[in-house]
C-alpha positions in Angstrom: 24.7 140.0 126.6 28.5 139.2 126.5 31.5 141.7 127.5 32.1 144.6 125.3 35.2 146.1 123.7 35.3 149.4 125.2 37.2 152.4 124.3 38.4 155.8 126.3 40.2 158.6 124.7 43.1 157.0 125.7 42.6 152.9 126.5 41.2 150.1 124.8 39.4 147.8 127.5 39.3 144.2 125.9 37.2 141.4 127.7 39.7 139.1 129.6 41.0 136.1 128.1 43.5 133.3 128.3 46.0 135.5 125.7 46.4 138.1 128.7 47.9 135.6 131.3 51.0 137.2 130.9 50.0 140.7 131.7 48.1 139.2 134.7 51.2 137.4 136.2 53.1 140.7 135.5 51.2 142.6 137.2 49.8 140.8 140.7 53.7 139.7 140.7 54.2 143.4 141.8 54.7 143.9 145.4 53.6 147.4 145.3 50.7 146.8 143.3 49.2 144.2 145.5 50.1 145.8 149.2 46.6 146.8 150.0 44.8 143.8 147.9 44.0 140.4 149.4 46.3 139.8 151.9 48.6 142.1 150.7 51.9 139.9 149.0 52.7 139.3 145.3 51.1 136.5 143.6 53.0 133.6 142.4 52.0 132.3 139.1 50.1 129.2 140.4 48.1 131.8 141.9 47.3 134.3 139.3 46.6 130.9 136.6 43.9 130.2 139.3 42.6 133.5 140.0 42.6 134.0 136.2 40.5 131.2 135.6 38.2 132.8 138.3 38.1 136.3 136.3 36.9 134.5 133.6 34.2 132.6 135.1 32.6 135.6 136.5 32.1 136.7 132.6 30.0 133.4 132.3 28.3 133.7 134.8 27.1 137.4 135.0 26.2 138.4 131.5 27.7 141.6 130.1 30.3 141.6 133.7 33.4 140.5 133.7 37.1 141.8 133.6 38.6 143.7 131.0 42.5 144.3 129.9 43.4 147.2 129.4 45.8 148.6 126.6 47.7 152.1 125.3 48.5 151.9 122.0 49.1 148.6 122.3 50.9 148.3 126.1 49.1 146.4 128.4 48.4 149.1 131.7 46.3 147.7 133.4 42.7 145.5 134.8 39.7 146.8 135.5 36.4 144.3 136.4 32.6 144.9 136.7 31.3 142.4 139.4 28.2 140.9 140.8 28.3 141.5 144.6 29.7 138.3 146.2 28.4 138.9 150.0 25.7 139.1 151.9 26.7 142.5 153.2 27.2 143.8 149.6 22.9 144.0 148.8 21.5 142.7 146.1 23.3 141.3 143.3 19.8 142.5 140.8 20.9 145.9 139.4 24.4 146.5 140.9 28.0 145.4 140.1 31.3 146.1 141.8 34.4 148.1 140.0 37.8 147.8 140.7 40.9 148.6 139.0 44.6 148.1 139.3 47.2 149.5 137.1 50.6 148.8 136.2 52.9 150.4 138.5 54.8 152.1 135.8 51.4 153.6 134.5 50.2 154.9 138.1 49.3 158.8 138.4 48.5 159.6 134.5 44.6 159.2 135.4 44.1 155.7 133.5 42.3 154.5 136.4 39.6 156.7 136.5 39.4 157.5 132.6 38.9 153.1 132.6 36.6 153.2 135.5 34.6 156.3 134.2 34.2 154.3 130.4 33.0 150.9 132.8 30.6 153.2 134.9 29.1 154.5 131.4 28.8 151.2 130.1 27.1 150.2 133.5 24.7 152.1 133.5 23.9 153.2 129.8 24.4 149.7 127.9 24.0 147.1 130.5 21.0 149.0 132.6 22.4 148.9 136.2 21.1 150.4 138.8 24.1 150.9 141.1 27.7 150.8 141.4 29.9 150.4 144.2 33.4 149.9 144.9 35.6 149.0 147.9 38.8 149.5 149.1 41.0 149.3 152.2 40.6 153.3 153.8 44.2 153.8 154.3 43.8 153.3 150.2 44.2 156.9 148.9 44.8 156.3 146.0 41.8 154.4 145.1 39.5 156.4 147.2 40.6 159.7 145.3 39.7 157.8 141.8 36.4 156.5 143.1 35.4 159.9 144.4 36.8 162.0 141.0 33.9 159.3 139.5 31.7 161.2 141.8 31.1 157.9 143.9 30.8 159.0 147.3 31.6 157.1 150.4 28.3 154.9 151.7 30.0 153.0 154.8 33.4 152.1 157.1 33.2 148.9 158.0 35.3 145.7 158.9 36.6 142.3 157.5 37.8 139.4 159.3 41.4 138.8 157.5 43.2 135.8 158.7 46.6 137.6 158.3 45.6 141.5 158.6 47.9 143.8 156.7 49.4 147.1 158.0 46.6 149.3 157.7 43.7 146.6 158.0 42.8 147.7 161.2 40.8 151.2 160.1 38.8 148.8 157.8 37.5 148.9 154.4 35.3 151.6 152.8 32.8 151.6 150.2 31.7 154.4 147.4 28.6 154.0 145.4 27.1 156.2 142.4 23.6 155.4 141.1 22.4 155.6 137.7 20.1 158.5 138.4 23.4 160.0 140.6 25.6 159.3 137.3 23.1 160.8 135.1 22.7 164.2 137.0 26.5 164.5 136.8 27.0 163.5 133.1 24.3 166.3 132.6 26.0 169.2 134.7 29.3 168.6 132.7 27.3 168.6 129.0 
């Protein structure tokens, strides 16, 4: 099954391709978007071209996953991905795939995180059949952890990377929220 155009209220979530380069570079080129990603500094564009090329590879690779951009009548706003768990530590990679988000600066705070997320968890679970979905971020992420929980993913587990330049804040670790199909579903039906 390959990537899906998806659709919010709001966004249009395209599958990734080389025509949004651009938008990438744009975007990881923010200091304030990347402070609690990676190792926490902007990318340079030799970075993003290869980390681009890596975005796309995962689409090959995992049918149906991938990274998608994300547009407002017509602005670019934004990434969001659906992964296949990479480590050992992250379970199974049958029935499960890892979201995560980041958003133009200028777009923060008008809820596109979680309306893409919540459109990514729907197509998760409805169209591709998943099982589970998790996310992770670094704790002292707020931000993120508000959107994962307003998914209804709740917090699993604390725990701790080795990073071999930790960033501010690195030291209380990274957390992960999960939902569950069956978790998802229960909510979907208390809202209809």
């Amino acid at each position: 099954m390959a990537q899906a155009k998806l659709k919010t209220q709001r966004i249009e979530l395209v599958p990734l391709s080389d025509e949004h380069l651009e938008h990438e570079v744009e975007l990881d080129a923010d200091p304030k978007v990347m402070r609690l990603l990676g190792d926490g500094r902007p990318r340079s564009r030799e970075e993003v071209e290869k980390d681009h090329r890596e975005r796309l590879a995962v689409a090959e690779r995992a049918p149906g996953l991938g990274f998608w951009a994300g547009f407002v009548d017509g602005e670019f706003v934004g990434l969001w991905a659906l992964e296949p768990p990479h480590r050992p530590d992250q379970g199974p990679v049958e029935g499960q795939a890892e979201i995560g988000y980041r958003i133009m600066r200028r777009h923060w705070r008008q809820g596109l995180a979680s309306e893409g997320a919540g459109e990514l968890l729907r197509y998760a679970f409805e169209d591709l059949g998943l099982n589970r979905v998790f996310g992770e971020t670094m704790a002292v992420n707020t931000g993120s952890r508000a959107t994962m929980a307003a998914l209804g993913m709740r917090h699993v587990r604390t725990f701790h990377l080795e990073w071999d330049e930790p960033i501010p804040g690195s030291e209380h670790g990274e957390v992960e929220y999960a939902i569950t199909r069956e978790e998802w579903l229960a909510q979907r039906s208390k809202r209809s």
